[in-house]
N, C-alpha and C positions, 0 to 999 in steps of 0.2 A: 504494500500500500504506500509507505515511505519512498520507495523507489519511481512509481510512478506519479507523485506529486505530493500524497497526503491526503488530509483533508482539508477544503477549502483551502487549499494554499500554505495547510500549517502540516510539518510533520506531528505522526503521533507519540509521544514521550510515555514511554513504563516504566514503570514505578511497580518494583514486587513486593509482598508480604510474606512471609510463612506463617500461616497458622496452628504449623504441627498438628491438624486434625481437632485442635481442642477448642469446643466454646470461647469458653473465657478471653483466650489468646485470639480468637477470631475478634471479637470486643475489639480486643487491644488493637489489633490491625484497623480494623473500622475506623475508629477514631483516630489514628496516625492518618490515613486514608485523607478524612476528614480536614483534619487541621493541615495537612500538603498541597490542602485543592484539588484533592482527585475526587475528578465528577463521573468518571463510568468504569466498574469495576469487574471484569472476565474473571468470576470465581464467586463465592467459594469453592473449593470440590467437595467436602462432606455436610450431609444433608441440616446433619445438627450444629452444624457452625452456621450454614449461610442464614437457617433462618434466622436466629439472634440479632447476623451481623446486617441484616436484611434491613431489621427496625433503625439501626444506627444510620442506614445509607438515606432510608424513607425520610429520618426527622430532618436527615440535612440537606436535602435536592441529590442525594446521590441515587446514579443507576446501579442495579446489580445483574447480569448475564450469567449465570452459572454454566457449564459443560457438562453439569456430572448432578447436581441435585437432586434427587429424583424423588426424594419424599411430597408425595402430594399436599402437605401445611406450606410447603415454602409457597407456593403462588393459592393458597385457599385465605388466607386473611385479607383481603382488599387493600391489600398495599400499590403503589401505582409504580413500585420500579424493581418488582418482580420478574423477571424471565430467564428461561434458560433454551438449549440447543437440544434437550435432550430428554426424553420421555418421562414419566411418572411409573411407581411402582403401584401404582393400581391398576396400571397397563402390562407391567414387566410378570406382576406374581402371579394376576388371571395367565396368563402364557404361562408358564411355569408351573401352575397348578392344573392345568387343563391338559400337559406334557405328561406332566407326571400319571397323572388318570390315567390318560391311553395307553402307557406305555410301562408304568409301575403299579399297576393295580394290585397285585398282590403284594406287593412289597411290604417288610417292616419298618416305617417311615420315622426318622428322628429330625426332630425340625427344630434346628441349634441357631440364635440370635445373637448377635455384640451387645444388646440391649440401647444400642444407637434407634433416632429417629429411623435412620436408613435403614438397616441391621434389622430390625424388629418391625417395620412397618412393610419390609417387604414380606417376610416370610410370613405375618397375618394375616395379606391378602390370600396370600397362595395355600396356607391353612383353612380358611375360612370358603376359597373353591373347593379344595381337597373334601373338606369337612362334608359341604351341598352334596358331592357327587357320592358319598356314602362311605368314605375313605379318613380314617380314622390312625392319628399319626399313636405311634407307641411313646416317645417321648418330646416333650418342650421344655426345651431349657434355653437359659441365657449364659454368655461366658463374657468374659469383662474384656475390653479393649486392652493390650499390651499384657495379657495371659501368653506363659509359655508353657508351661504344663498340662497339657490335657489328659495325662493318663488316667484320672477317676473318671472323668468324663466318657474315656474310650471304653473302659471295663464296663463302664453301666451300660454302654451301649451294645456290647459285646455281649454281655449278659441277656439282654433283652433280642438280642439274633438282629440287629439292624442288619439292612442290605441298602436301605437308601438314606444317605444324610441331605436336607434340605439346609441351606447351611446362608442367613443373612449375614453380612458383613464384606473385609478384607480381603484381601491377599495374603496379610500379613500371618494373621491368626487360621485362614484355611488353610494355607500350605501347612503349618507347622501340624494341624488335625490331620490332614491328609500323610504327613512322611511319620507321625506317631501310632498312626493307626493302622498304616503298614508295619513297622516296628510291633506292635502288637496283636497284628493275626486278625484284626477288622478289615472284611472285606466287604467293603461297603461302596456303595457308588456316591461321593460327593456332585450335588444341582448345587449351586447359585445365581447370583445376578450377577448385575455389572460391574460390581466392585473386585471380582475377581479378574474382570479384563487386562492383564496385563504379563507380561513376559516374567517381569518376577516372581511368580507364583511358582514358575519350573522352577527357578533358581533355588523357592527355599523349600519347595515338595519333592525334587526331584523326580524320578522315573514312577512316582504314585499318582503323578499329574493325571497317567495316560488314562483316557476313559471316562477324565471328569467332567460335566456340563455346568455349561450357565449360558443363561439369557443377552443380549447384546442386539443394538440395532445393528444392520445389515452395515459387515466392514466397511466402514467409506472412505479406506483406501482405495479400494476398488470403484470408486464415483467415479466417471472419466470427469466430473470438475474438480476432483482433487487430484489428477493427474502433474499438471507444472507444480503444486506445492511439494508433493509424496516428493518429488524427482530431487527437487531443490532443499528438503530435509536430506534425502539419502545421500545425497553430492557430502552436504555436512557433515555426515558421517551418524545420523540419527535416524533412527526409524521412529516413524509417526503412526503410531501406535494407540490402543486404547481410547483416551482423549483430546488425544493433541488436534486431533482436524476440528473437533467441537469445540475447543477453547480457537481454533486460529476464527471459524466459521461466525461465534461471536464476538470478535473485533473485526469483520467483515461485514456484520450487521449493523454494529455501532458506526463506525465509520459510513456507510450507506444512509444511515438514517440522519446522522451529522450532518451529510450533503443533502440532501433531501429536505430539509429541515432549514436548511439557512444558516445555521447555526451551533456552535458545542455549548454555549452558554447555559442553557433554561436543560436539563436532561429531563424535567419531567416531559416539553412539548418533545423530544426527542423520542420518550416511551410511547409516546401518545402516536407519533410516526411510525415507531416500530409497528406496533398493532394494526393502524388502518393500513399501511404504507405497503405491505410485505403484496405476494411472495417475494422475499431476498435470495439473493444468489449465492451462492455460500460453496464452499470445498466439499461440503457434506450432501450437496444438493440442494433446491428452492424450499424455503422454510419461511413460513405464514404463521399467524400467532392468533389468540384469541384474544378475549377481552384482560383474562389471567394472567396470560404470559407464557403460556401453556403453547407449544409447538400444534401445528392442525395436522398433523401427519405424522405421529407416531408409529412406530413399528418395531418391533421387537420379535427378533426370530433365537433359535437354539445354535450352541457352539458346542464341539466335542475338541477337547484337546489331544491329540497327538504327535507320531514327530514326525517333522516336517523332515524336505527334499533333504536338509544337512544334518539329520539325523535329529534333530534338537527338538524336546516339547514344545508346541505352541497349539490357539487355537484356533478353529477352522469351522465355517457353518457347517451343519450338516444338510 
């Protein structure tokens, strides 16, 4: 975008945060955010940070796009600079509980949560399908953010014959479930969502990756209008992976609606453009919004991990 002009005339300037996943610390970013002048903000990625940091952006004229949000509260309280690039889990876990129906019905089903917004609000949905279609999980339980030890977790499961773990959260915390419960003689099929999306899942599950599913809208690396960006990641020596087309796709919309708009000043008339203004054209493909902020064109299909041409885990629709 900087290359071929900007917007109206100005380059775009970022400015990053980390909010290590944590509330509080999202706060903390918000409000640095805030007092820097920053009026439009591509993130957060965890569902229970953005909303918090959501309210801080709303009291002060600030926008928030997220890539990766997907707990359906972030755009359900009438806030006016809610949006994101990327579906809701009341879209992800009916898919995922309607999967599992067809395809695990007899199964011993343990449906394990982070007890995150995201974490537990996805596998509720998908519980609560499960539950309608007459399919009744053996266990629910929750495990805490930044647990390493799952072994009483695996034993109980174990104990109880699981074969299917429905599993809301990380990467972080499934791979380490997933290489322990090999380690312990659980053979079980780990499902998740989107938070599993990501190459580092092999790195800390290793060869128990193979087999395991989750939910994920259709790769769009493979868009042909994310074709020049994919190319000119890969030249840098990055693969754009998981979120990165979603976070590039919302500073594609922001900046669109900038021009559009007249103006970076006012980001609320900027939200307001977003929403009538769209379809936008984006890496990820054209993306149109509701009154929410809510994308009009969700979609959400099934990934199975295995290894790929160089031998190495990763995952692949089916």
């Amino acid at each position: 975008i900087n290359a071929a002009g900007g917007v109206l005339g100005q380059k775009i300037k970022i400015e990053i945060g980390d909010d290590v996943s944590d509330p509080k610390q999202g706060i903390s970013v918000a409000n640095k955010f805030v007092a820097d002048g920053v009026k439009y903000v591509v993130g957060h990625f965890n569902s229970g940070v953005s909303i918090p940091a959501s309210e801080v952006y709303a009291e002060n004229g600030v926008l928030e796009i997220s890539p990766a949000s997907t707990n359906p509260q972030y755009t359900e309280r009438g806030l006016w600079n809610t949006f994101r690039t990327c579906g809701r889990d009341d879209q992800q876990g009916k898919v995922a509980g309607d999967y599992i129906a067809a395809n695990f019905k007899d199964a011993k089903i343990a449906i394990i949560h982070d007890k995150t917004p995201y974490g537990q609000g996805l596998v509720d949905v998908a519980r609560k399908d499960l539950n309608a279609d007459g399919i009744t999980e053996v266990m629910y339980e929750g495990i805490n953010v930044g647990d390493k030890d799952f072994s009483a977790l695996i034993a109980k499961m174990k104990a109880a014959g699981v074969t299917l773990i429905y599993f809301g959260g990380l990467h972080t915390e499934a791979g380490l479930i997933m290489r322990q419960s090999a380690d312990q003689g659980l053979k079980a099929t780990l499902f998740s969502g989107d938070g599993m999306v990501s190459n580092e899942l092999a790195s800390i599950a290793g060869d128990s990756v193979i087999g395991t599913l989750n939910t994920f809208s259709p790769d769009p690396r493979k868009n042909p209008a994310a074709k020049d960006i994919v190319e000119k990641f890969r030249a840098a020596g990055f693969e754009p992976e998981a979120y990165t087309l979603y976070s590039y796709a919302a500073v594609q919309i922001v900046a669109a609606a900038i021009d559009k708009t007249g103006s970076a000043d006012d980001a609320q008339k900027v939200g307001a453009t977003i929403k009538a203004g769209g379809p936008w054209k984006t890496a990820i493909g054209d993306i149109g919004y509701d009154e929410k902020g809510d994308i009009t064109r969700p979609d959400y299909v099934i990934y199975e991990w295995k290894k790929g041409a160089d031998g190495k885990p990763t995952y692949a629709e089916k």
